[in-house]
C-alpha positions in Angstrom: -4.4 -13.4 10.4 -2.3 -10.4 9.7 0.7 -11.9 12.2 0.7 -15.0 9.9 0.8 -13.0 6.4 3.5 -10.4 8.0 4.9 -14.3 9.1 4.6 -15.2 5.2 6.5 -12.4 4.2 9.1 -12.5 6.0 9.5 -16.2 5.2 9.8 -15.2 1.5 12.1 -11.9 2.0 9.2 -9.5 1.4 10.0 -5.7 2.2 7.0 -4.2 3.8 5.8 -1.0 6.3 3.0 -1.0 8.6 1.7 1.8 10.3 2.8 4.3 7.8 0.9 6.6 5.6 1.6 8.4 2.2 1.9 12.2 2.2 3.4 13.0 -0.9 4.6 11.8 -4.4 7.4 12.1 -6.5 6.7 13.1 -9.5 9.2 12.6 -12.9 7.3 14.4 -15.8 3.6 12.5 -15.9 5.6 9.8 -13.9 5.2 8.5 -9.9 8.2 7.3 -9.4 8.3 7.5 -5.6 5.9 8.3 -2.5 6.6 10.0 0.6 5.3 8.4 3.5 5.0 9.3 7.7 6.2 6.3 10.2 6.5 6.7 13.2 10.2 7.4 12.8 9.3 10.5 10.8 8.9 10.8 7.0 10.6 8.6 4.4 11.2 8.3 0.5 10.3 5.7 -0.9 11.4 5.0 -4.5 10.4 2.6 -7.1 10.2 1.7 -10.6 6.0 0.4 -10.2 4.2 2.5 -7.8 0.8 0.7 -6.5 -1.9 2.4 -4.9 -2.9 0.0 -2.3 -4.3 3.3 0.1 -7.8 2.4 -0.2 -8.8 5.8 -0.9 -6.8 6.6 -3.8 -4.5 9.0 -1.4 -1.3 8.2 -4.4 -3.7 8.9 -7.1 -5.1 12.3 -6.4 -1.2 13.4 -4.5 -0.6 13.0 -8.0 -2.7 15.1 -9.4 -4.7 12.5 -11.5 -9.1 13.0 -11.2 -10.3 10.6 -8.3 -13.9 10.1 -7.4 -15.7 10.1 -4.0 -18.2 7.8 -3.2 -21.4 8.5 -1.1 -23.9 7.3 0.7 -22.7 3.8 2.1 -18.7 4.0 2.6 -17.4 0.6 3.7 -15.0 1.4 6.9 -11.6 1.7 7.1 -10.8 -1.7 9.1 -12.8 -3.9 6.4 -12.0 -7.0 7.3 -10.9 -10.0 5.0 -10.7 -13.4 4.9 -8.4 -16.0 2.9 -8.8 -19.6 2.8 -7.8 -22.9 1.5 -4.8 -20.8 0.7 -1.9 -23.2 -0.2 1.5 -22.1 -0.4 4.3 -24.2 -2.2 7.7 -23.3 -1.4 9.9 -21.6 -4.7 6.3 -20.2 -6.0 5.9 -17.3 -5.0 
């Protein structure tokens, strides 16, 4: 599944990373307006006018300095799994 929506992006011209993680922000006033992240090739800015936490844990949030909450008890693991279907894609839509 992740092969054919890595496949999908690069179909459409979709910048992505895999494999990388955010270490720091970049801060502007009250303002993200760009991450720091590790790869494999060492670390990276990355700058951008919309900044989108997608970490899972909130890791852009509280770099930030903004109040994050932890969960306890029954934490769902990190390779949750997902599924997408009847997922149909028409070409200029996206």
């Amino acid at each position: 599944m992740k092969v054919a929506i890595l496949d999908l992006f690069d179909e459409v011209g979709v910048n992505y990373l895999v494999h990388s993680k955010v270490v720091e922000v970049i801060m502007k006033g009250n303002r993200i307006t760009g991450v720091i992240i590790s790869t494999k090739s060492g670390l990276t800015e990355v700058l951008a006018d919309v900044i989108i936490d997608c970490t899972g844990d909130a890791d852009v949030t509280y770099f930030a300095g903004a109040p994050t909450l932890k969960e306890t008890g029954n934490l769902s693991p990190q390779t949750l799994h997902f599924t997408i279907s009847m997922l149909i894609l028409i070409k200029g839509e996206i």
